[in-house]
C-alpha positions in Angstrom: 0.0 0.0 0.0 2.7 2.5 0.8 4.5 2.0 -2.2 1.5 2.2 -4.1 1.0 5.6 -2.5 4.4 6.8 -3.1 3.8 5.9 -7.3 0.8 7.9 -7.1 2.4 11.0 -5.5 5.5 10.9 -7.9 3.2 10.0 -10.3 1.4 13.3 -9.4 4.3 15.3 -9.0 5.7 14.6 -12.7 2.4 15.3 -14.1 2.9 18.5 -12.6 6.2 19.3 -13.3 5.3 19.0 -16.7 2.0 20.6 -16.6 4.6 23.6 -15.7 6.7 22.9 -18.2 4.0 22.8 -21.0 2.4 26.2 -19.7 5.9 28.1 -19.6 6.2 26.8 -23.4 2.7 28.0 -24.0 3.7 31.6 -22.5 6.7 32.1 -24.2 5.2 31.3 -27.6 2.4 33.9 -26.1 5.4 36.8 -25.5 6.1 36.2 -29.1 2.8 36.3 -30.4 2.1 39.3 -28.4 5.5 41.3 -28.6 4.2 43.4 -31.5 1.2 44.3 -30.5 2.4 45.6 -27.3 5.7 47.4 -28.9 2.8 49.2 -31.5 1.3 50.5 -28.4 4.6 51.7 -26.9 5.5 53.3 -30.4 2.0 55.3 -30.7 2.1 56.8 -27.1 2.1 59.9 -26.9 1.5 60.4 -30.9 -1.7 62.4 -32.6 -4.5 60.4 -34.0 -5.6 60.8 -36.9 -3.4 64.0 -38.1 -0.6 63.3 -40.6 2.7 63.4 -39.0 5.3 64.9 -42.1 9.1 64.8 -41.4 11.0 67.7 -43.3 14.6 66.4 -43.5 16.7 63.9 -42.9 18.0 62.7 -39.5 21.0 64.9 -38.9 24.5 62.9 -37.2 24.0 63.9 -33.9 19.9 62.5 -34.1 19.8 59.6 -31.7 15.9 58.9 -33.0 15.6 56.4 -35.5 18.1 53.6 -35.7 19.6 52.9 -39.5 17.8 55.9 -40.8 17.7 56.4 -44.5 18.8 59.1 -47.0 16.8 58.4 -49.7 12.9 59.0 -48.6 10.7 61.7 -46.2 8.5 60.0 -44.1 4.9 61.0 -43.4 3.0 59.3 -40.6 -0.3 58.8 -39.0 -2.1 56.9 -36.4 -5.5 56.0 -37.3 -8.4 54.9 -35.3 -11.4 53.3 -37.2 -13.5 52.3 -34.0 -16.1 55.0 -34.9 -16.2 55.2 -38.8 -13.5 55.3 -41.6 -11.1 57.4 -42.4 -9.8 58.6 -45.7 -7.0 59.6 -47.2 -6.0 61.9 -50.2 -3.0 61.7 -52.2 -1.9 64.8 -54.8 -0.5 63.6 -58.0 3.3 62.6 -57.7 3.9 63.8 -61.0 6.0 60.1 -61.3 7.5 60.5 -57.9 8.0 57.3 -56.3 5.5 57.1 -53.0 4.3 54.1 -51.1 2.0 54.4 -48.7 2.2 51.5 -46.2 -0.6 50.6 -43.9 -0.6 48.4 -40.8 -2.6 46.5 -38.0 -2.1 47.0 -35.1 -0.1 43.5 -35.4 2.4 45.1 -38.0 0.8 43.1 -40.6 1.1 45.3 -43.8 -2.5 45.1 -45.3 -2.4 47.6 -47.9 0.4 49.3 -50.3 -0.4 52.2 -52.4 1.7 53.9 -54.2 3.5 54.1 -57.6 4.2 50.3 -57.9 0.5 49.4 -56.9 -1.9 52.1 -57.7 0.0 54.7 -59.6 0.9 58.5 -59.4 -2.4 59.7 -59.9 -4.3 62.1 -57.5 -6.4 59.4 -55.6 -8.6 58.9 -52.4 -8.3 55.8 -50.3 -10.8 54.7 -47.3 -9.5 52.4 -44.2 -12.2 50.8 -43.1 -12.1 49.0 -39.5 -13.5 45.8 -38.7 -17.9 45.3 -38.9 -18.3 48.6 -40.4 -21.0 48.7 -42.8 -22.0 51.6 -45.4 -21.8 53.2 -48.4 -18.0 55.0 -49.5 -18.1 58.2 -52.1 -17.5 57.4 -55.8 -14.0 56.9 -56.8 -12.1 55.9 -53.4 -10.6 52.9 -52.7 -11.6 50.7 -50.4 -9.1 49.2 -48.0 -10.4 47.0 -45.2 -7.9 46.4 -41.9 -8.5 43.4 -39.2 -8.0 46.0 -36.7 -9.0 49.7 -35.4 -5.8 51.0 -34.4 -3.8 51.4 -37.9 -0.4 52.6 -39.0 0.0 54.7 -41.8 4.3 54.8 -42.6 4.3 56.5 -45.9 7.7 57.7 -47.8 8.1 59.5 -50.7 11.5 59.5 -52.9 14.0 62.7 -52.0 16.4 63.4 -54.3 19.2 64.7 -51.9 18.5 68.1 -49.5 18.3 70.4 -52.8 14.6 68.3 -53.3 13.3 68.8 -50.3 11.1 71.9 -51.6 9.4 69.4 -54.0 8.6 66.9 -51.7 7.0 69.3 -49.1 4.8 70.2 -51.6 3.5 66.8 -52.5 3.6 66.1 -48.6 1.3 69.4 -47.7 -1.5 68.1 -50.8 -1.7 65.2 -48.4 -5.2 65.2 -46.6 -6.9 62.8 -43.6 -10.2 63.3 -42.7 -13.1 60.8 -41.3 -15.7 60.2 -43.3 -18.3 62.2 -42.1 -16.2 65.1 -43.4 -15.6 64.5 -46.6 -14.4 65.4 -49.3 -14.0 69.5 -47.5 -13.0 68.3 -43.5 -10.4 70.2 -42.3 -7.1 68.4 -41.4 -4.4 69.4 -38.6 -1.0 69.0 -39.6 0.8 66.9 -36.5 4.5 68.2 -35.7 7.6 66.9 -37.0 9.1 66.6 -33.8 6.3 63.6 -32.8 8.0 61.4 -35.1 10.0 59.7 -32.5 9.6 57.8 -29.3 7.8 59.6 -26.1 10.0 60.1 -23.0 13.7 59.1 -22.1 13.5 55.6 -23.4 12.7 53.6 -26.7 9.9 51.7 -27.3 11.6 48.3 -27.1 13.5 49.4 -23.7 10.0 49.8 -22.5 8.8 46.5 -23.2 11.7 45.0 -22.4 11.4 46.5 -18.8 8.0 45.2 -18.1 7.4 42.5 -16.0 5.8 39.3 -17.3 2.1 40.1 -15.6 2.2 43.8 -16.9 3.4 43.0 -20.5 0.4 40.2 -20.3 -2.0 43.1 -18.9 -1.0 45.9 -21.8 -1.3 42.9 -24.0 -4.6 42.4 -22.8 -6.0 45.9 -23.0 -4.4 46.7 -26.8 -6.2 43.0 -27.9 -9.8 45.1 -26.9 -9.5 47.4 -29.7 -7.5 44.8 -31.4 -8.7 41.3 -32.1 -6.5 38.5 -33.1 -6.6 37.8 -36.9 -8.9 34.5 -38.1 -6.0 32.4 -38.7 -4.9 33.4 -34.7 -7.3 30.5 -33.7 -4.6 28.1 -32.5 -3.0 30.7 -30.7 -6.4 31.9 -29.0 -6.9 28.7 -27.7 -3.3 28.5 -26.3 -3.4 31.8 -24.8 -6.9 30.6 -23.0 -4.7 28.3 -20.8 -2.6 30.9 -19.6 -5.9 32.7 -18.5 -6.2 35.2 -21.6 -9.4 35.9 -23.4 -9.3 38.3 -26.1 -11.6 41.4 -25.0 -11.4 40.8 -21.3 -8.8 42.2 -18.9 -6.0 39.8 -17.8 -6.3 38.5 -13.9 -3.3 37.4 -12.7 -4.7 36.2 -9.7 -6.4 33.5 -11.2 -3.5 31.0 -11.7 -2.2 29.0 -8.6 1.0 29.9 -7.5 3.0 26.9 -9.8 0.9 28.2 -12.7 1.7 32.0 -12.5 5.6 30.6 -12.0 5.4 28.8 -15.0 4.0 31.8 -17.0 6.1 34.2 -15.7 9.1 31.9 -16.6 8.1 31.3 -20.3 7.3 35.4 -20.6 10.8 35.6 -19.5 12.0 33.4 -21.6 10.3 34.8 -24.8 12.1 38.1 -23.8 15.5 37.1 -23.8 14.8 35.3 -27.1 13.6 38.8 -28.7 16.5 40.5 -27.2 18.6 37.9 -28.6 17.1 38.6 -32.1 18.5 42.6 -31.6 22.5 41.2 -30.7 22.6 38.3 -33.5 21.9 41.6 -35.7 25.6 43.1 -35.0 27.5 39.7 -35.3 30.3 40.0 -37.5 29.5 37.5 -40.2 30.7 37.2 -44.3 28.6 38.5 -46.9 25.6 40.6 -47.2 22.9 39.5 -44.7 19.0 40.2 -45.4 15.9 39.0 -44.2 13.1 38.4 -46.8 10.9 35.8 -46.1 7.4 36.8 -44.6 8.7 40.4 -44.1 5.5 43.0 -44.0 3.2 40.2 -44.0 3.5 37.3 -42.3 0.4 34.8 -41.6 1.1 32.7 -38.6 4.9 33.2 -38.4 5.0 34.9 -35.5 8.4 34.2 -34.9 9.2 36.3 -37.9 6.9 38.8 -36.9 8.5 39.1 -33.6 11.7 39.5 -35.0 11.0 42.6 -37.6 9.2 44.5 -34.8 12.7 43.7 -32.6 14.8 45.2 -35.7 12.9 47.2 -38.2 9.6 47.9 -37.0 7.4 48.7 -39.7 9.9 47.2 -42.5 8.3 47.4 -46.2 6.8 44.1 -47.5 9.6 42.5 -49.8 8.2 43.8 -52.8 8.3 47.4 -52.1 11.7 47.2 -50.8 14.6 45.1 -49.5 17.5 45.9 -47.8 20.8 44.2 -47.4 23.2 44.9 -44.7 26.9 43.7 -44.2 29.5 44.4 -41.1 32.0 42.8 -42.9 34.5 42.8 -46.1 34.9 39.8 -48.6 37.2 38.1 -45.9 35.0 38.1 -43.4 36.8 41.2 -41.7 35.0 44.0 -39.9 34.7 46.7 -41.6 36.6 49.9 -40.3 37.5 53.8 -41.3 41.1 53.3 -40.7 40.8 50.3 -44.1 39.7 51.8 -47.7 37.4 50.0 -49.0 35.9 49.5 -53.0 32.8 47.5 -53.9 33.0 47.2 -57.7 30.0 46.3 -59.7 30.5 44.9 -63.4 28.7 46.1 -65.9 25.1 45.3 -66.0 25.7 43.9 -62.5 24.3 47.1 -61.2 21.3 46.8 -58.6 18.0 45.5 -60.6 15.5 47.7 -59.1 12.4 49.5 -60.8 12.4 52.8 -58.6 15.8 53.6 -57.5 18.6 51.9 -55.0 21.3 53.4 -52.8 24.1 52.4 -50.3 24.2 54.1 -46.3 26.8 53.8 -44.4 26.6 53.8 -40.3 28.4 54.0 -37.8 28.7 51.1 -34.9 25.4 51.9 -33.0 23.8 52.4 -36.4 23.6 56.4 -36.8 25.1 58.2 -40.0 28.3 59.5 -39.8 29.5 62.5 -39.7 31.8 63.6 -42.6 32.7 67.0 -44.2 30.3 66.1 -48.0 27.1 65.9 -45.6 27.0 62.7 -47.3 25.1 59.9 -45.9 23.9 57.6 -48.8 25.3 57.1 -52.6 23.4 55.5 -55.6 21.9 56.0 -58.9 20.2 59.1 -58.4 24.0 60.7 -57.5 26.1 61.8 -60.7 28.6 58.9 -60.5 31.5 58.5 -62.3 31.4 55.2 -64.4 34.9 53.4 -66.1 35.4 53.4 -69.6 34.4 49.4 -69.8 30.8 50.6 -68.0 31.5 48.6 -64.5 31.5 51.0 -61.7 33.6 51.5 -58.4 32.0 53.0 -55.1 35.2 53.7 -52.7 34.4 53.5 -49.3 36.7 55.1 -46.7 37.1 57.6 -44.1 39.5 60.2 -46.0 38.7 61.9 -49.3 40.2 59.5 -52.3 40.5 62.6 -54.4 38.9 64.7 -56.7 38.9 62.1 -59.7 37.3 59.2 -57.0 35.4 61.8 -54.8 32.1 61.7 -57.0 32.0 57.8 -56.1 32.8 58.3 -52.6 30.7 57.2 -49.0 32.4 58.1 -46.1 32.9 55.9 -43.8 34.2 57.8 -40.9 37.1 56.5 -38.6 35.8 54.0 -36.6 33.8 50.7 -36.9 30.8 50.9 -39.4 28.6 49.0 -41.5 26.8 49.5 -44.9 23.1 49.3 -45.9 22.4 49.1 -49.4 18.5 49.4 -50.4 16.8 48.4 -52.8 13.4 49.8 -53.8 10.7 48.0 -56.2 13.4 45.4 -56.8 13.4 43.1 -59.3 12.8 39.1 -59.5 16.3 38.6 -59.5 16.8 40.3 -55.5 13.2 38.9 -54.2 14.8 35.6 -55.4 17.9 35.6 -54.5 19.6 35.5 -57.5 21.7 38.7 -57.2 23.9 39.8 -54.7 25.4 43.1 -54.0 29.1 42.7 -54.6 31.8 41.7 -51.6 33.9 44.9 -50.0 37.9 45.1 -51.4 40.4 46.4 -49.2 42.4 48.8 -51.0 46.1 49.7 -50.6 
């Protein structure tokens, strides 16, 4: 009898050891599931609704903002909330400007595109409309349905160096939001530049980062009210049901028994470190350009994926809008540094295969441009390069001026430890395949 009793208790006991183990599994894959949700939230705070945010220059050196900024697009930007009725959205004529206009859930899931590669450069009108809304839109807009209320409107328009800036002002300023009650003659306000950023000392990621397991559940909670899970979530709904969350309900930590709460706490913490982990893999010194295609911008039930793009380049363009390629190294594997001169050589019709435009950024180790005497942040196809006489062409990568022959072709690189960015906008079947590759650095003597 008493060993009989002492089975049952161990028997017991490993049921509900694993009972933990299969709830902290459950709650990490939760954290992941959830860690974009809650980072959107963290980004928007603090940020207008429903105004158009426009930004009016580049990100200057000393800008500590926006990590691996770009030189080669404004932004304009706008929170949207659909809970009440849609909202629409007018777009001046481009004039054959390349635009896009990306829209996202609440879940960073890029639902809509417009722009030159999708819709065109015409003057046009599109409607978000949120989720159970039922009526009748005005003649000639586009519909665009989200899965969500709380939407992310990331738009960039192409900017031909500072000297274009006038031009692209103009096009941002015939940009109009208004709900639809007030169309087609409702007033807009005009946000502030200066919103375009995070709110208070700390980053959005830092913030998440720093919550504890039953807060990050709790804001998770509150942002899934306005913001249902997707259909295809349904698996994931039922999983997040054993940790005691309900989509539209509050989440009560108090429920759990002690071991539970343990074992979700545990598996939160876990799926934290893993997302942090995703950030520091992205500095490893490794050969060859590195990118990260598949599922970006729209992503199904990856979550993993998902997870990772909001870690490193939240709001990234779906693949075929844009891709970008990054490397920290040279063609031996080296790190790349401004005391080395670098060339990256591209034979002729080896250029980038792009439909709108491509260009190369270099930063600095924590990601920020770099300072250099040209005010020159970005080279490409747009700048009046200086080809050889067989039609291949050199970029020359370095900290000191190569010389008034080479200095049309150059990107400095500053004196320190940097790393390129080369992007590639509208590409081509050849990049979203993986058939061409930007060339490998040369170190020069």
């Amino acid at each position: 009898m008493r060993i009989a009793v002492t089975m049952l208790l161990a028997a017991t006991t490993l049921h509900a050891q694993g009972a933990s183990t299969e709830l902290r599994d459950v709650a990490e894959r939760a954290y992941l599931y959830a860690y974009p949700l809650v980072l959107i939230e963290e980004t928007r705070r603090g940020q207008p609704v429903n105004e158009f945010t426009h930004v009016p220059q580049f990100p200057r050196p000393d800008t500590r903002k926006v990590v691996r900024p770009n030189a080669d697009t404004l932004y304009s930007m706008a929170w949207l909330d659909l809970a009440k009725e849609p909202v629409l959205i007018h777009v001046p004529d481009s004039g054959g400007r390349f635009y896009l206009l990306q829209f996202m859930d609440a879940w960073t899931e890029t639902f809509a595109d417009p722009g030159k590669r999708t819709t065109g450069t015409a003057e046009a009108w599109f409607a978000l409309v949120g989720p159970g809304w039922s009526g009748k839109l005005p003649e000639h807009v586009t519909r665009l349905d989200a899965q969500t209320n709380i939407i992310w409107l990331l738009g960039r328009t192409q900017t031909n160096g500072s000297a274009d800036y006038g031009n692209v002002h103009a096009f941002q300023k015939g940009m109009r939001i208004m709900p639809l009650s007030a169309f087609p003659n409702g007033e807009q306000k005009l946000g502030s530049a200066l919103a375009f950023g995070t709110a208070g000392d700390t980053t959005p990621p830092a913030r998440v980062k720093a919550m504890e397991p039953v807060e990050f559940f709790a804001a998770f909670a509150r942002a899934m009210k306005m913001n249902p899970p997707h259909p295809a979530d349904a698996a994931m709904v039922r999983d997040l049901a054993r940790i005691g969350m309900v989509p539209g309900k509050d989440f009560d930590a108090s429920k759990p028994i002690p071991e539970q709460l343990q074992a979700v706490n545990d598996g939160a913490r876990a799926g934290s470190a893993r997302v942090e982990r995703f950030g520091s893999a992205a500095t490893t010194v490794k050969p060859g350009w590195n990118t990260f295609i598949r599922n970006v911008g729209r992503y199904g039930t990856d979550y993993v994926s998902r997870a990772i793009t909001a870690r490193l380049a939240l709001g990234a363009n779906p693949p075929e809008d844009a891709v970008y390629m990054s490397t920290f190294a040279d063609g031996v594997g080296q790190a790349l540094s401004g005391s080395m001169r670098y060339r990256m050589h591209f034979d002729k019709g080896q250029l980038p295969p792009v439909r709108a435009f491509w260009s190369l950024t270099a930063y600095d180790k924590d990601g920020y441009f770099i300072a250099n005497p040209l005010n020159r942040y970005a080279i490409g196809d747009r700048d009046p390069l200086n080809f050889n006489a067989d039609g291949s062409l050199d970029l020359y990568i370095q900290g000191q001026n190569p010389g008034p022959d080479r200095e049309s072709n150059w990107l400095p690189s500053g004196d320190g430890r940097f790393n390129l960015t080369i992007r590639l906008y509208w590409p081509e079947e050849a990049i979203l395949k993986g058939t061409w590759q930007p060339p490998a650095l040369a170190r020069v003597s």
